[in-house]
Backbone as JSON, one array per atom type, in Angstrom:
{
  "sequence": "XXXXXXXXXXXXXXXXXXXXXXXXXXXXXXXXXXXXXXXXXXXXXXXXXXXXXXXXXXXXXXXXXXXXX",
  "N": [[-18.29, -17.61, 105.84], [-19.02, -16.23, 102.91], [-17.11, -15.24, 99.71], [-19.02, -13.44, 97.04], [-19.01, -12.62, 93.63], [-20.17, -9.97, 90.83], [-22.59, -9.54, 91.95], [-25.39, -7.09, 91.5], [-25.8, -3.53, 92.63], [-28.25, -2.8, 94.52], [-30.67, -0.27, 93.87], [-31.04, 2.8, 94.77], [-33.24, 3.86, 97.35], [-33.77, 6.34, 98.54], [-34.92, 9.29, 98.73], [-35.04, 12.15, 96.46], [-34.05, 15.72, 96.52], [-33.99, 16.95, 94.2], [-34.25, 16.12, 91.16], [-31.55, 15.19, 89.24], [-30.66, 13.22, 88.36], [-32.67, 12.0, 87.07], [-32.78, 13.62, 85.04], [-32.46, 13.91, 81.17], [-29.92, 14.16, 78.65], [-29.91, 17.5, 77.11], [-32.1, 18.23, 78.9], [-33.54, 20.9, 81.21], [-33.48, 22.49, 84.51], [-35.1, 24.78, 85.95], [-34.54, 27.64, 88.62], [-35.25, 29.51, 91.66], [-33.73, 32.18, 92.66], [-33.33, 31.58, 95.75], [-33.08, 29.08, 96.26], [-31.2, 28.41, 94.89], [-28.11, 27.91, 95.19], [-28.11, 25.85, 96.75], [-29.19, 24.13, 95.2], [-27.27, 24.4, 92.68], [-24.67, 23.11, 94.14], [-25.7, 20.68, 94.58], [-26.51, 19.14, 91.73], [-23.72, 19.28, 91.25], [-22.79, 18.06, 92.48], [-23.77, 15.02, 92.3], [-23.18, 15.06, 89.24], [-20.56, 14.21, 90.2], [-20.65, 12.17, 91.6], [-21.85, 10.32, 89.94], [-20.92, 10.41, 87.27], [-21.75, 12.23, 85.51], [-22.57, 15.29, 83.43], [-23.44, 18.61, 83.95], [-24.45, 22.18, 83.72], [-24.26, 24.85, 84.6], [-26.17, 27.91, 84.27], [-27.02, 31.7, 85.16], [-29.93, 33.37, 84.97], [-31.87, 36.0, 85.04], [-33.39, 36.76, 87.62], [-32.55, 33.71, 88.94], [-30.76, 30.54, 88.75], [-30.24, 28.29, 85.78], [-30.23, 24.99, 85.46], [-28.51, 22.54, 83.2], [-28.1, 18.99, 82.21], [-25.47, 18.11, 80.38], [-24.13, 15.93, 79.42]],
  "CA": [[-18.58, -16.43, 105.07], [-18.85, -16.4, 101.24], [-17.41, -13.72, 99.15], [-19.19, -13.31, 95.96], [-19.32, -11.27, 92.56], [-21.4, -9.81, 89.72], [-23.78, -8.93, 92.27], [-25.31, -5.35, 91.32], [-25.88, -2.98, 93.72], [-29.7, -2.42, 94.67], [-31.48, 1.35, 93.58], [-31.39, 3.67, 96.38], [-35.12, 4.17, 97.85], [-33.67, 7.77, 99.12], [-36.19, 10.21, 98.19], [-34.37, 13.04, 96.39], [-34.6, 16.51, 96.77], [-33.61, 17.53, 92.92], [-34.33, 15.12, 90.1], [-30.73, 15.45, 88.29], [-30.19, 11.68, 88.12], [-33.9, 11.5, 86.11], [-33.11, 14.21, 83.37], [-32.03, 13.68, 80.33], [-28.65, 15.36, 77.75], [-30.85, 18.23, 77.35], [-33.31, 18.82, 79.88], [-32.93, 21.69, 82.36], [-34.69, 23.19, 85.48], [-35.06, 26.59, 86.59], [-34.37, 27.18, 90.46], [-35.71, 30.61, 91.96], [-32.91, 33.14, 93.65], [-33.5, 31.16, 97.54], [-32.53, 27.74, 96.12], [-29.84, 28.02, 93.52], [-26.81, 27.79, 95.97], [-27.76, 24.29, 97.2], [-29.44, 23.24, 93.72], [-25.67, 24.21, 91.82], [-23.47, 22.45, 94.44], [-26.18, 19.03, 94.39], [-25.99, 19.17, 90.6], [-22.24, 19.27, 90.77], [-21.92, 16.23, 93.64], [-24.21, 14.11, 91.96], [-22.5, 14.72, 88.77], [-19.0, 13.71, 90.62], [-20.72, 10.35, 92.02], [-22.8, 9.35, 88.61], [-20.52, 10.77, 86.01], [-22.72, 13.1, 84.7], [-22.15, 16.45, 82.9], [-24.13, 19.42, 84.07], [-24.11, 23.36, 82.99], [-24.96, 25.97, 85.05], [-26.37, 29.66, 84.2], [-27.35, 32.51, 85.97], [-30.62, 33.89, 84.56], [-32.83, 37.08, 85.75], [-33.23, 36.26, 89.16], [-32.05, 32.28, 89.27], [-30.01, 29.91, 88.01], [-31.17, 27.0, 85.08], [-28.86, 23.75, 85.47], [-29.09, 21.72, 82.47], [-27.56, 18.2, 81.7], [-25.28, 18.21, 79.47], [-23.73, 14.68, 78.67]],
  "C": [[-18.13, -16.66, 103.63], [-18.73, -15.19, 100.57], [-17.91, -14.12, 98.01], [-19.02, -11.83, 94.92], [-20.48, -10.65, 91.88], [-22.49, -9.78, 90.91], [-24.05, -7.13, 92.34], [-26.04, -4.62, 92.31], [-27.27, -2.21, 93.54], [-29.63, -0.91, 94.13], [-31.74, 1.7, 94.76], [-32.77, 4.16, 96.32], [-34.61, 5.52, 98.29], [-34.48, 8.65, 98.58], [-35.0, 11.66, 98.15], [-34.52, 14.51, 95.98], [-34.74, 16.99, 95.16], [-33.26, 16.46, 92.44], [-33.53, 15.26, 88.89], [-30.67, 13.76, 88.03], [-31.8, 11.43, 87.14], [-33.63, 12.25, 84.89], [-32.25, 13.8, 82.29], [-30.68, 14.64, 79.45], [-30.58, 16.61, 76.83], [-31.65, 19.62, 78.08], [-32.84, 20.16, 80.98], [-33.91, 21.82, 83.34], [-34.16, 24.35, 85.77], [-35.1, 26.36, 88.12], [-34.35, 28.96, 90.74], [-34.21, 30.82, 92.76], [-32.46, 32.08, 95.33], [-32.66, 29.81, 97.25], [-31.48, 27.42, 95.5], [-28.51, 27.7, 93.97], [-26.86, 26.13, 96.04], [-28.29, 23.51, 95.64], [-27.98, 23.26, 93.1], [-24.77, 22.89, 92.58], [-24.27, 20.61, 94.55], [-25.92, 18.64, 92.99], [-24.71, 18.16, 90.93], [-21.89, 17.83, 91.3], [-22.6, 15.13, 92.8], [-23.49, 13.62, 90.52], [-21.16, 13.98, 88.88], [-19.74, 12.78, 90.34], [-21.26, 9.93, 90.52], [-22.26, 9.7, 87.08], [-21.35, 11.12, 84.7], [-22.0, 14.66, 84.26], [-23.52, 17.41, 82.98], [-23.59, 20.99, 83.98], [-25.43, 24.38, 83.28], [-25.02, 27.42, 84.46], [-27.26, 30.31, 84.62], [-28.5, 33.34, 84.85], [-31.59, 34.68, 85.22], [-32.9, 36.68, 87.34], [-32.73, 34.82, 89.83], [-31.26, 31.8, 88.74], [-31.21, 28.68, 86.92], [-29.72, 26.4, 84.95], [-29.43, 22.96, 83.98], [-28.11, 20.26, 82.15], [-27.24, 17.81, 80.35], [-24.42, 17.14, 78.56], [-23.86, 13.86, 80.15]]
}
């Protein structure tokens, strides 16, 4: 068995439900009343794992997440 380094770790093929890892410092989405619970707390995890900065608010009936560094 051979350990090696400097090898980088493939792009996950996972098909994902909410495209926070594609937007940009910026961008936001809107998320209707039904979805906004699990859209905030994916946001938030994905920010943990990918050291991202996202910024939630509560507007008329939904939330809009937007990435914010």
């Amino acid at each position: 068995m051979k350990i090696e380094t400097d090898i980088p770790v493939p792009m996950s093929t996972r098909n994902r439900k909410y495209p926070f890892l594609d937007m940009k410092v910026g961008e936001s989405i809107w998320f209707d009343e039904p979805v906004n619970g699990r859209a905030y707390r994916s946001a938030l995890s994905t920010g943990t794992r990918h050291g991202l900065k996202f910024v939630t608010r509560r507007e008329h009936s939904g939330i809009r997440i937007w990435r914010s560094a």
